[in-house]
matplotlib code that plots the C-alpha trace (Angstrom):
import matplotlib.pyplot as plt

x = [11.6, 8.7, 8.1, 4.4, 2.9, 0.2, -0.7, -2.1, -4.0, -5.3, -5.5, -2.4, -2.3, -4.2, -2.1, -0.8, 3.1, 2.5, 0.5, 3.7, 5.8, 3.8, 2.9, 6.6, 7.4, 4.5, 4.1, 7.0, 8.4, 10.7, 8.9, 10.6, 8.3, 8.0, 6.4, 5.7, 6.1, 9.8, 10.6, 8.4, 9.4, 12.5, 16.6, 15.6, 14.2, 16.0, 15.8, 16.5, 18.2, 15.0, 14.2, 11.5, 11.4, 12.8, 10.7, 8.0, 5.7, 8.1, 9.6, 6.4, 5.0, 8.1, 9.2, 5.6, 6.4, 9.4, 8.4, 5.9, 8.2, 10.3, 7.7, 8.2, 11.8, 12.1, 9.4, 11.1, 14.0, 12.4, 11.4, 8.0, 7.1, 4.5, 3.5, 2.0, 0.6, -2.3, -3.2, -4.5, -5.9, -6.7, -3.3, -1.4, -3.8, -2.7, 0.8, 0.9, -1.2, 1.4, 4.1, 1.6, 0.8, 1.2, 1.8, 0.7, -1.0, -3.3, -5.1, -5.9, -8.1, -7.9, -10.6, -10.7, -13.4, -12.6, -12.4, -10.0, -7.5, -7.6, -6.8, -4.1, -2.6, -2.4, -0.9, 1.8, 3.0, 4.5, 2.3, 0.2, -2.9, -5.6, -3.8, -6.0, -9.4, -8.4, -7.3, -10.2, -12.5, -10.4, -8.3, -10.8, -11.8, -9.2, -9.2, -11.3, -10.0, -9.5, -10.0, -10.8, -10.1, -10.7, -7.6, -9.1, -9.4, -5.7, -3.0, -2.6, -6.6, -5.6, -2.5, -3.8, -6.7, -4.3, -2.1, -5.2, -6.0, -2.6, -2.3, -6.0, -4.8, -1.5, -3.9, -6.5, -4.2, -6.7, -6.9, -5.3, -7.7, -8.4, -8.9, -12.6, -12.6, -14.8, -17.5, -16.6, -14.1, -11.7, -11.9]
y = [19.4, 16.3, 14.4, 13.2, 9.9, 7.8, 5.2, 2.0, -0.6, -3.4, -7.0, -9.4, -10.1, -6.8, -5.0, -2.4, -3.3, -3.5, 0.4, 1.8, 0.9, 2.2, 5.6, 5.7, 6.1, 9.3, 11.1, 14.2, 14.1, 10.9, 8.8, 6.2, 2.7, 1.5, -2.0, -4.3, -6.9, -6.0, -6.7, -10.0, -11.1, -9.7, -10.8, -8.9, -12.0, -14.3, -18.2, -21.5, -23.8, -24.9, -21.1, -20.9, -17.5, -18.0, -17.3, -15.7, -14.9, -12.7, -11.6, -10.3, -7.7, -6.2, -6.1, -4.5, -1.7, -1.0, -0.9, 2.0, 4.1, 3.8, 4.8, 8.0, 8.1, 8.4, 10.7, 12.7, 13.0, 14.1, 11.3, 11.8, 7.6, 5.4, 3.4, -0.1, -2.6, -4.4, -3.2, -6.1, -4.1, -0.4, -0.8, -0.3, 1.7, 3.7, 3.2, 4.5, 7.5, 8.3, 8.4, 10.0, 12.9, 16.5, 15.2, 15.5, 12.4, 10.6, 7.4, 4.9, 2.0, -1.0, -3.3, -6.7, -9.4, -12.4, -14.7, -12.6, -12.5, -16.2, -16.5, -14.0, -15.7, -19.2, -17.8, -16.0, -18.6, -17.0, -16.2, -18.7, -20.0, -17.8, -14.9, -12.9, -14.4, -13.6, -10.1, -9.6, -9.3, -7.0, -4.7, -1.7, -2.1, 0.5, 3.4, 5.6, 6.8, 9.6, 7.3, 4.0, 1.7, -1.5, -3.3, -5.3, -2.6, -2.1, -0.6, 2.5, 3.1, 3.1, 4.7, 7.7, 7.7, 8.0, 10.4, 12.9, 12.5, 13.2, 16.3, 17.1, 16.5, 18.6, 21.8, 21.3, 19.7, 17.8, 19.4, 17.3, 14.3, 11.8, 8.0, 7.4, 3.8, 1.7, 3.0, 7.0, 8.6, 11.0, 14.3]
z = [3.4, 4.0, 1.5, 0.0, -0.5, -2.4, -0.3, -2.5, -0.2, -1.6, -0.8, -2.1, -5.7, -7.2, -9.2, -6.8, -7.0, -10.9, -10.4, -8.4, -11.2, -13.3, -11.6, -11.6, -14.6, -15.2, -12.5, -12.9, -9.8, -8.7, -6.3, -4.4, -3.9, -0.4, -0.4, 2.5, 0.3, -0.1, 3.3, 3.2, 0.0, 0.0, 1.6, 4.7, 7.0, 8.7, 7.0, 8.0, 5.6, 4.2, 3.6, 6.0, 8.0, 11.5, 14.3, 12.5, 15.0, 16.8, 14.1, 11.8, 14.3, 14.4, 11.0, 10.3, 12.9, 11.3, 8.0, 8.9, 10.9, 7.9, 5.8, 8.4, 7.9, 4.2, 4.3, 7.1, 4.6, 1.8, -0.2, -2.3, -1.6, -3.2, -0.2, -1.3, 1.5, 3.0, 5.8, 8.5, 11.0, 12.9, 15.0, 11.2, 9.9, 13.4, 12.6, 9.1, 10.0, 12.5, 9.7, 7.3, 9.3, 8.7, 4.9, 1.6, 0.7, -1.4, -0.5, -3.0, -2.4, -4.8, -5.1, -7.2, -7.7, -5.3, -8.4, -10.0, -6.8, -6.4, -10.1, -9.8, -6.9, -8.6, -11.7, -9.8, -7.8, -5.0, -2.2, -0.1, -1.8, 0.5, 1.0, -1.3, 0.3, 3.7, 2.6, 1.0, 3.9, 6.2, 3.8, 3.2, 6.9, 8.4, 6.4, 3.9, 0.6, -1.8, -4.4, -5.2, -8.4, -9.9, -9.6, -13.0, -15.3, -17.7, -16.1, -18.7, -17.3, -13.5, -13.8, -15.4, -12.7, -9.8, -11.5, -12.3, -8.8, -7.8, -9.6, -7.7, -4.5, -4.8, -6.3, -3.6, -0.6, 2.0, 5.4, 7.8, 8.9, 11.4, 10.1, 9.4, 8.6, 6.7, 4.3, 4.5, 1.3, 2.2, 0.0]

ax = plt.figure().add_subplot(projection="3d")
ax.plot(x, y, z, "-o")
ax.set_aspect("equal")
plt.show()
């Protein structure tokens, strides 16, 4: 038994943590959410007293690798996932692809105005003032899409959108696919 995956890629501060919840709770089969964020964000780094991550730069690269090859693993063991990241460059898109393959999948590119990031990310209040910005101009480099949304519409209005295209993709499953980058939709 493999399990299937909607993949949501979009830069920090768009709405796709809030859009896994939500597909959660429609979709009819159980899907498990596997953020990055819930490893950066999360108890899973090492702190300092001052709660700063330590050594970070030796620490991130491999944290990322193994958040895809778990990706892989649940998937390996069954798990229907909701995968939600921001993917930085090729070598992830490479590595999630990897984990992907073989599988049933739908990928779901979120786009949101710049303005409407930045405002996001001050209101949160919990990521890095220009995280979104920097995000913004790499995240859709790496990988084409089945679908793509606007992160600003309501959340009822993009939920439903990826569950229709869910249901789509598992009548008409996608032959498997090699990564096509920037500017070319996956069908």
């Amino acid at each position: 038994m493999t399990g299937r995956a909607i993949v949501l890629n979009g830069p920090s501060s768009a709405g796709k943590s809030t859009l896994a919840r939500t597909l959660q709770g429609v979709l009819p089969e159980p899907f498990l959410v596997l953020g990055l964020d819930q490893f950066l964000f999360g108890e899973v780094l090492p702190r300092d007293a001052d709660g700063r991550v330590r050594e970070w730069s030796s620490v991130r690269p491999r944290l990322v690798a193994g958040y895809f090859r778990a990706v892989g693993g649940f998937l390996d063991a069954g798990n229907d996932l909701i995968v939600d990241l921001v993917l930085e460059d090729s070598a992830q898109r490479d590595q999630l692809e990897r984990a992907l393959a073989g599988r049933t999948v739908l990928r779901v590119g979120v786009h949101v105005d710049l303005d409407e990031l930045e405002r996001r990310e001050v209101a949160r209040g919990d990521r890095s003032i220009g995280d979104a910005r920097r995000d913004v101009l790499v995240v859709h480099a790496f990988m084409s899409y089945d679908l793509e949304i606007d992160g600003s519409l309501p959340s009822a209005v993009l939920t439903e959108q990826v569950a229709r295209a869910w249901t789509r993709r598992l009548a008409s499953p996608a032959p498997p696919r090699e990564s096509r980058g920037r500017g070319g939709r996956a069908g």
